[in-house]
mmCIF file of the C-alpha atoms, coordinates in Angstrom:
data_MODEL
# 
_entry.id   MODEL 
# 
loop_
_atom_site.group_PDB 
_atom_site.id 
_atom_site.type_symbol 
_atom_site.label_atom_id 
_atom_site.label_alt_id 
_atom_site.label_comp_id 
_atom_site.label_asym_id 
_atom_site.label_entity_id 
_atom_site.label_seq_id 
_atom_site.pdbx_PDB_ins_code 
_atom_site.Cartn_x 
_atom_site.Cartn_y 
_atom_site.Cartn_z 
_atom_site.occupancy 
_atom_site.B_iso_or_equiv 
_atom_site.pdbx_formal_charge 
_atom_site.auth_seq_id 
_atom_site.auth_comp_id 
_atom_site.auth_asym_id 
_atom_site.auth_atom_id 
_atom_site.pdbx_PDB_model_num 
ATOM 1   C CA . UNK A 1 1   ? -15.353 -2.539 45.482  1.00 0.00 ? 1   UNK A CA 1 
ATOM 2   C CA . UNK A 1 2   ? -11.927 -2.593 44.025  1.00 0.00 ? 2   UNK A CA 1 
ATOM 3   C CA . UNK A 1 3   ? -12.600 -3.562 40.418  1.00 0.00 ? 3   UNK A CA 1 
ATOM 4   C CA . UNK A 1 4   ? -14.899 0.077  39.686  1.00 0.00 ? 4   UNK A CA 1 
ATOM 5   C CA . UNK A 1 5   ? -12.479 1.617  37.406  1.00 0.00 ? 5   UNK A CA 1 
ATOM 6   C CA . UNK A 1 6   ? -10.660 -1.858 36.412  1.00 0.00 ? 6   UNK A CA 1 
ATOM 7   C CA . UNK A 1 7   ? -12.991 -1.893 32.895  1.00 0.00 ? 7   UNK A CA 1 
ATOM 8   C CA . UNK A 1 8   ? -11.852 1.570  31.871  1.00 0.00 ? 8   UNK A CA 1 
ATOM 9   C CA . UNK A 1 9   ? -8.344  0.943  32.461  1.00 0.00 ? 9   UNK A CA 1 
ATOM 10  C CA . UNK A 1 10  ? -8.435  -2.273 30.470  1.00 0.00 ? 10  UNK A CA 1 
ATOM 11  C CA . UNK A 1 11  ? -10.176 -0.722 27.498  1.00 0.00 ? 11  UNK A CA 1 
ATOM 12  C CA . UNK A 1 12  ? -7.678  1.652  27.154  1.00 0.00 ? 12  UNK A CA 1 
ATOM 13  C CA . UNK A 1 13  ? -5.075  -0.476 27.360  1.00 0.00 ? 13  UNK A CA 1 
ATOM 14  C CA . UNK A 1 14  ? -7.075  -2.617 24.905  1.00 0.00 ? 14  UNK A CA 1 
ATOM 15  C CA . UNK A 1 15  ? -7.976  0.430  22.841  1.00 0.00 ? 15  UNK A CA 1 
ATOM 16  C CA . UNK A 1 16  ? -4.434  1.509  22.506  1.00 0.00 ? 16  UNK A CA 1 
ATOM 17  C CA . UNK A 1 17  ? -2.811  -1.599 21.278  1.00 0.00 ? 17  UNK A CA 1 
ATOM 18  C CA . UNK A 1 18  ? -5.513  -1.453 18.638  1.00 0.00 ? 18  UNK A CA 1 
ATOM 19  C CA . UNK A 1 19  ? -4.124  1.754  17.183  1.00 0.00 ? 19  UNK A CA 1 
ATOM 20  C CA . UNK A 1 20  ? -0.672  0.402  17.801  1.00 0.00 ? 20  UNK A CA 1 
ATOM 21  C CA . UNK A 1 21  ? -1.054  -2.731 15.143  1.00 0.00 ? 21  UNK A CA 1 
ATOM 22  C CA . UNK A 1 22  ? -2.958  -0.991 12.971  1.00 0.00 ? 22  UNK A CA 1 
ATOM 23  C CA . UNK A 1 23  ? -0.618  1.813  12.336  1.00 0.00 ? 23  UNK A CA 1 
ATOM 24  C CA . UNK A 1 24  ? 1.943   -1.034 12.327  1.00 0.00 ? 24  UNK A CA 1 
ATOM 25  C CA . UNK A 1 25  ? -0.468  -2.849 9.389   1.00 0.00 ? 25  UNK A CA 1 
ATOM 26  C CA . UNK A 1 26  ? -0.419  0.887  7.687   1.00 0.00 ? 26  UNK A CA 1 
ATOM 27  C CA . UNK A 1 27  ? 3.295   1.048  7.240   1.00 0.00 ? 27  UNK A CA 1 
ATOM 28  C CA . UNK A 1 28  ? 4.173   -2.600 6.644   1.00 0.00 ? 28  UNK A CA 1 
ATOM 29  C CA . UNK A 1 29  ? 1.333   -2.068 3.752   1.00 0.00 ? 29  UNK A CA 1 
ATOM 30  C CA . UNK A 1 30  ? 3.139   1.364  2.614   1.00 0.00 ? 30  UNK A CA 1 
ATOM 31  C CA . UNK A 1 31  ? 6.349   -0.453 2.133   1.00 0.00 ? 31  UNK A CA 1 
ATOM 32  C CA . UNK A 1 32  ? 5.344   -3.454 0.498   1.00 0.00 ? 32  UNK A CA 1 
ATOM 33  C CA . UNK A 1 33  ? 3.317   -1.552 -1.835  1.00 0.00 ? 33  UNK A CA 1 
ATOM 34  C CA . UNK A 1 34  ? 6.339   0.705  -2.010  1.00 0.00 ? 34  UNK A CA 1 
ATOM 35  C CA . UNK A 1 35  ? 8.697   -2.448 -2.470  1.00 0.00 ? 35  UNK A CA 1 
ATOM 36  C CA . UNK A 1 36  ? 6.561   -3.660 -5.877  1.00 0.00 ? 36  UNK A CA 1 
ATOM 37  C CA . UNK A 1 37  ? 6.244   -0.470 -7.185  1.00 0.00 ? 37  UNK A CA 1 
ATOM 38  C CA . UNK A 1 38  ? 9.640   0.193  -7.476  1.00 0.00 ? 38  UNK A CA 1 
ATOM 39  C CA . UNK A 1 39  ? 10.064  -2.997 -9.098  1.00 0.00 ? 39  UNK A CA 1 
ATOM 40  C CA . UNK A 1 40  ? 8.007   -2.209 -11.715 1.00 0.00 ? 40  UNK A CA 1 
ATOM 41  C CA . UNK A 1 41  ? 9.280   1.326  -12.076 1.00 0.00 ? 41  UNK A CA 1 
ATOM 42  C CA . UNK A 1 42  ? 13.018  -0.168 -12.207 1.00 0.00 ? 42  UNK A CA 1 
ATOM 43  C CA . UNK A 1 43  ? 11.492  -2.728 -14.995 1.00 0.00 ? 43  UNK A CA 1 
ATOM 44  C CA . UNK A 1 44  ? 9.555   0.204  -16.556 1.00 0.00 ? 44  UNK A CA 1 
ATOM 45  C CA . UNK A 1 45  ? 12.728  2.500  -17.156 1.00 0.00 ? 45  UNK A CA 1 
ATOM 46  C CA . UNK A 1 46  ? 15.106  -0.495 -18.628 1.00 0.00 ? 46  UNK A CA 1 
ATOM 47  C CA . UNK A 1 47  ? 12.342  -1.292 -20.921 1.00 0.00 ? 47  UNK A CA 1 
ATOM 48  C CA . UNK A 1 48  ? 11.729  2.384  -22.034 1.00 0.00 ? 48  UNK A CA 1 
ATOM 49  C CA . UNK A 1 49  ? 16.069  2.508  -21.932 1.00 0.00 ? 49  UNK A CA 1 
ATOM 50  C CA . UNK A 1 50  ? 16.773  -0.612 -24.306 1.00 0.00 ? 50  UNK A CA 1 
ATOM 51  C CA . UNK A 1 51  ? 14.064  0.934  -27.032 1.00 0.00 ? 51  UNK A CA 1 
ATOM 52  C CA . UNK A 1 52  ? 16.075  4.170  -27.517 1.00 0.00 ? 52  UNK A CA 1 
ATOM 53  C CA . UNK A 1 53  ? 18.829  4.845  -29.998 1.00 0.00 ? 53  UNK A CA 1 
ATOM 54  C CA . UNK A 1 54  ? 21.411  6.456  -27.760 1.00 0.00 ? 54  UNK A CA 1 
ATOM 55  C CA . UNK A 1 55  ? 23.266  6.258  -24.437 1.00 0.00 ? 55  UNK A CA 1 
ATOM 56  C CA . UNK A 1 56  ? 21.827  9.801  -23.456 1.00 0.00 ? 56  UNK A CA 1 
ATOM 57  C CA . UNK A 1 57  ? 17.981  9.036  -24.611 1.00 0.00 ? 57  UNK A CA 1 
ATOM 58  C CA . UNK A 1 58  ? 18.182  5.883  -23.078 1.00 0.00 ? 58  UNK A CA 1 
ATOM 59  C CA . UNK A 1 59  ? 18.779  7.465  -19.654 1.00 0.00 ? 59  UNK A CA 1 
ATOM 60  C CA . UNK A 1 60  ? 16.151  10.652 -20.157 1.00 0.00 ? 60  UNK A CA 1 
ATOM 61  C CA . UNK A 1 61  ? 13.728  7.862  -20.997 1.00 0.00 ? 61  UNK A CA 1 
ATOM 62  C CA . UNK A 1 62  ? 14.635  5.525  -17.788 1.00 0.00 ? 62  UNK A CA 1 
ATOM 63  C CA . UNK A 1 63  ? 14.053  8.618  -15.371 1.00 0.00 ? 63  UNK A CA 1 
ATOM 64  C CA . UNK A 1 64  ? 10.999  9.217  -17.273 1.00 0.00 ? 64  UNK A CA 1 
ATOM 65  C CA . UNK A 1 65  ? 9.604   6.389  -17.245 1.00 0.00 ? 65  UNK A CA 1 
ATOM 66  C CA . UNK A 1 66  ? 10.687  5.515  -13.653 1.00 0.00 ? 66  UNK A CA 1 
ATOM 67  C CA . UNK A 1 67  ? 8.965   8.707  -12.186 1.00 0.00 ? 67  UNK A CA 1 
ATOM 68  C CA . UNK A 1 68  ? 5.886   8.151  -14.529 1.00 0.00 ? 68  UNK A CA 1 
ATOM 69  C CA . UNK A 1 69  ? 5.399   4.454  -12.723 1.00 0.00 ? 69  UNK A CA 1 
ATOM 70  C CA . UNK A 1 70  ? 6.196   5.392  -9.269  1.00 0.00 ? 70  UNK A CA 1 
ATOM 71  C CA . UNK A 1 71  ? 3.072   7.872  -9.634  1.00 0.00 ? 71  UNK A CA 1 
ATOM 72  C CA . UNK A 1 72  ? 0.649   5.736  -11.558 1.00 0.00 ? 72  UNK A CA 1 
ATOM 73  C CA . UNK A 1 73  ? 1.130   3.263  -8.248  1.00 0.00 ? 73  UNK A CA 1 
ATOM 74  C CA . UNK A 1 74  ? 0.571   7.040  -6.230  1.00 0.00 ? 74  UNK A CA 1 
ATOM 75  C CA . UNK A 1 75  ? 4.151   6.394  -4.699  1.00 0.00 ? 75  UNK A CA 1 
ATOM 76  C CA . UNK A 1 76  ? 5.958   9.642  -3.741  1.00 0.00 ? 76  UNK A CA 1 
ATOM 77  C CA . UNK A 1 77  ? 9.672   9.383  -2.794  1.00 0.00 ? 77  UNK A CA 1 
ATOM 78  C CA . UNK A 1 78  ? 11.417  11.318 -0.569  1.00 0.00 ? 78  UNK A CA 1 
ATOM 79  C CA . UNK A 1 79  ? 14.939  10.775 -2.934  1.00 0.00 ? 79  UNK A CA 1 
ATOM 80  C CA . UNK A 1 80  ? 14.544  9.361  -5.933  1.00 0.00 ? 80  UNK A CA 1 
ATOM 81  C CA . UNK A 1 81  ? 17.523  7.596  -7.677  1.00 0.00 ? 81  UNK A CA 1 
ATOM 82  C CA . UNK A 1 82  ? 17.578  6.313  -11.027 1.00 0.00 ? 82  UNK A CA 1 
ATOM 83  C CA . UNK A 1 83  ? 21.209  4.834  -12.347 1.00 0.00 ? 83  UNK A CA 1 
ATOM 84  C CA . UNK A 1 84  ? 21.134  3.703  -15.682 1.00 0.00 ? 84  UNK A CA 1 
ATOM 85  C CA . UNK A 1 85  ? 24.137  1.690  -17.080 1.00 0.00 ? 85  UNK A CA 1 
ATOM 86  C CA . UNK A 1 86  ? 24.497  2.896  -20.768 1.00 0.00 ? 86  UNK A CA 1 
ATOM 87  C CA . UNK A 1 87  ? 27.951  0.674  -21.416 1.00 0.00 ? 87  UNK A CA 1 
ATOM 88  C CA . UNK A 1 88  ? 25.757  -1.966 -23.553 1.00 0.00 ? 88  UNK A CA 1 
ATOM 89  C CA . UNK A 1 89  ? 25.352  0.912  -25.930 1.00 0.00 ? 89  UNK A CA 1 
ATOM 90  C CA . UNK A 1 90  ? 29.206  1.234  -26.772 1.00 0.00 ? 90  UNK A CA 1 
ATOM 91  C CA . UNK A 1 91  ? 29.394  -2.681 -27.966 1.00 0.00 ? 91  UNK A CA 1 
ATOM 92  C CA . UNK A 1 92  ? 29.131  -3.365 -31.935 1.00 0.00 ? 92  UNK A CA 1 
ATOM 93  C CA . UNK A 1 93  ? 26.186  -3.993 -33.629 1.00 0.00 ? 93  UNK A CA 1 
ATOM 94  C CA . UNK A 1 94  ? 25.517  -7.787 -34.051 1.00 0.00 ? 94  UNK A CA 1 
ATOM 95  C CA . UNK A 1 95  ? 26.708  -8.746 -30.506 1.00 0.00 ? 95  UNK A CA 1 
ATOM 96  C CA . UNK A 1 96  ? 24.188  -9.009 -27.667 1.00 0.00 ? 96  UNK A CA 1 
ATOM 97  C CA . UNK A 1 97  ? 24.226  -6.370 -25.260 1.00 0.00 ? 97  UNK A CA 1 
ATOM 98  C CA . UNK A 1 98  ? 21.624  -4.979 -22.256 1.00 0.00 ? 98  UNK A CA 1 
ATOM 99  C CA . UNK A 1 99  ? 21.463  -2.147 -20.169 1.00 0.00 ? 99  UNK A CA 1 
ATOM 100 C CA . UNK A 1 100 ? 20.467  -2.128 -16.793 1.00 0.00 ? 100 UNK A CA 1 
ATOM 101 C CA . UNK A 1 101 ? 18.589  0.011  -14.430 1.00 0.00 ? 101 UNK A CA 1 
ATOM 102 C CA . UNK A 1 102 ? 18.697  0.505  -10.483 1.00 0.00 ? 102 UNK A CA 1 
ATOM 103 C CA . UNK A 1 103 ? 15.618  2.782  -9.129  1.00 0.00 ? 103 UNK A CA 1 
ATOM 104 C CA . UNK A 1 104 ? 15.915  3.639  -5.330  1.00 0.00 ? 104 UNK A CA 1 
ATOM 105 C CA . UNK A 1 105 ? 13.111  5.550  -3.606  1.00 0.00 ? 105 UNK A CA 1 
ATOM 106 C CA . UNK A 1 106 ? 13.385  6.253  -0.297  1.00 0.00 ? 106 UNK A CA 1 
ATOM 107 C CA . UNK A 1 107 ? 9.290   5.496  1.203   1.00 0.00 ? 107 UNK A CA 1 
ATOM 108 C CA . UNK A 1 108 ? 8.147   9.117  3.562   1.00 0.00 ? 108 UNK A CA 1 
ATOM 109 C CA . UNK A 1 109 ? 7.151   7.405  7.109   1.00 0.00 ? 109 UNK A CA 1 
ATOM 110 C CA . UNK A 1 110 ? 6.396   10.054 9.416   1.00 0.00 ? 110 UNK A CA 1 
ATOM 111 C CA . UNK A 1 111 ? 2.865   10.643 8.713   1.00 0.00 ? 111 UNK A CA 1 
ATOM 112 C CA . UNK A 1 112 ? 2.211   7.202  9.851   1.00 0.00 ? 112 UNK A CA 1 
ATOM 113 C CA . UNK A 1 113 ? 3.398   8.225  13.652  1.00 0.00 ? 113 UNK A CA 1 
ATOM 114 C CA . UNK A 1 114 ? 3.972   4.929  15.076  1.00 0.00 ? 114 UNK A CA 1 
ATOM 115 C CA . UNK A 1 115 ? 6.703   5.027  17.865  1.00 0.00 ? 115 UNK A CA 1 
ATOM 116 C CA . UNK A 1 116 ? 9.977   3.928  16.567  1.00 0.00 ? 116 UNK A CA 1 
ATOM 117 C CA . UNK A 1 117 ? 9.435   3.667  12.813  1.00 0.00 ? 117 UNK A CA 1 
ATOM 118 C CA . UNK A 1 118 ? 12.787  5.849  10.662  1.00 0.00 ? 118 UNK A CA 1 
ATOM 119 C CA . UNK A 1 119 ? 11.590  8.949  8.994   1.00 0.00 ? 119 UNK A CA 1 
ATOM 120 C CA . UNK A 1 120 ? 11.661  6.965  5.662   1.00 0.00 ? 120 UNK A CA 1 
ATOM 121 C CA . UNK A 1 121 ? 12.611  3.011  4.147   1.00 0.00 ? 121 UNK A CA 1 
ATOM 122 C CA . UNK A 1 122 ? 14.762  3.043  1.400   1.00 0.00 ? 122 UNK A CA 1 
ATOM 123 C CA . UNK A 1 123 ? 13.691  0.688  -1.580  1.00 0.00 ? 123 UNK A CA 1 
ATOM 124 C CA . UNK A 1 124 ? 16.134  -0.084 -4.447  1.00 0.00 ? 124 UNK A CA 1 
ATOM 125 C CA . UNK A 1 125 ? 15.143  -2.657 -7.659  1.00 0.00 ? 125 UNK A CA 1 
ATOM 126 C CA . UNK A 1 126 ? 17.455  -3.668 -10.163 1.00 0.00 ? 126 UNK A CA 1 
ATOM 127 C CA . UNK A 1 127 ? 16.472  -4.680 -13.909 1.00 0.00 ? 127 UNK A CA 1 
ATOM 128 C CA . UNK A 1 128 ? 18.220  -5.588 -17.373 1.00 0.00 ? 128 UNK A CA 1 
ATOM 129 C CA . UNK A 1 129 ? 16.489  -5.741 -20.382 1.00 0.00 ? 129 UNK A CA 1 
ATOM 130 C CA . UNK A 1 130 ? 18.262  -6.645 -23.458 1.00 0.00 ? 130 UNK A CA 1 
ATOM 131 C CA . UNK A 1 131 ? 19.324  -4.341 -26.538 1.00 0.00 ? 131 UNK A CA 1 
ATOM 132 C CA . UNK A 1 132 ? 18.120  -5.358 -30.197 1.00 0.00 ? 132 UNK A CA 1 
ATOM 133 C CA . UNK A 1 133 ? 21.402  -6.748 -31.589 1.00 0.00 ? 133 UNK A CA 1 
ATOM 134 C CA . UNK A 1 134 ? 20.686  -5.684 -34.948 1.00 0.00 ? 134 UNK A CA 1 
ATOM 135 C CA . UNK A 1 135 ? 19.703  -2.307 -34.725 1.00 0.00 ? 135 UNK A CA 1 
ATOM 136 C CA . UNK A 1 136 ? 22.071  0.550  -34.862 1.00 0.00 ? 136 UNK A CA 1 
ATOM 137 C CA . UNK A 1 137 ? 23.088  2.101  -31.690 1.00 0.00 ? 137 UNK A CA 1 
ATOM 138 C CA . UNK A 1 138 ? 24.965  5.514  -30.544 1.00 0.00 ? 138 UNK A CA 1 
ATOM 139 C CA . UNK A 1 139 ? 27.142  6.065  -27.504 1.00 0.00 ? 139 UNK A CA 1 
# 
């Protein structure tokens, strides 16, 4: 009668690796979720930045917007980064010009406890939207 406590061991063997890839499924979900929704928040902010009339409204209204999209998607970031590239705002009026928008959002881990995973992921999106050519600007 050597196989008694064989079944217990085995189920928590089995029971364990369980937990394991589904805390593994938890924070591949938090990133990728983490991944589009700084996408849209970079996307957000250079849209909300090419509709203002100045260099220093456009970048009040791109870390606005950026925070305001991160938490509609219920993303909180341990650092947040938002670098808004204004230079597009300095060209002449008639000539085509953008400005463009890096968010970076570093994604909290830790309360997922799954041996091995970094504190936090950092994410970082990139987006250019275009400036109206015909409307009047301000540096």
């Amino acid at each position: 009668m050597t196989d008694r406590g064989s079944a217990t061991a085995e189920a928590v063997f089995a029971i364990t690796a369980i937990v394991f890839v589904l805390l593994l499924g938890v924070a591949a979900g938090r990133v990728t979720v983490a991944t589009f929704a700084v996408e849209a928040a970079a996307r957000d902010a250079a849209r909300q930045a090419s509709i203002a009339r100045t260099a220093s409204a456009a970048r009040a209204n791109a870390v606005v917007s950026a925070t305001a999209s991160l938490n509609s998607h219920g993303v909180t970031c341990t650092a947040l980064g938002v670098h808004v590239d204004v230079g597009g705002f300095g060209s002449a009026v008639g000539t085509p010009a953008s400005v463009r928008v890096t968010v970076s959002c570093a994604v909290p881990l830790e309360d997922v406890a799954f041996p091995g995973l970094p504190g936090s992921v950092q994410r970082r999106a990139t987006f250019i939207s275009p400036l109206d050519p015909y409307r009047g600007r301000g540096s």
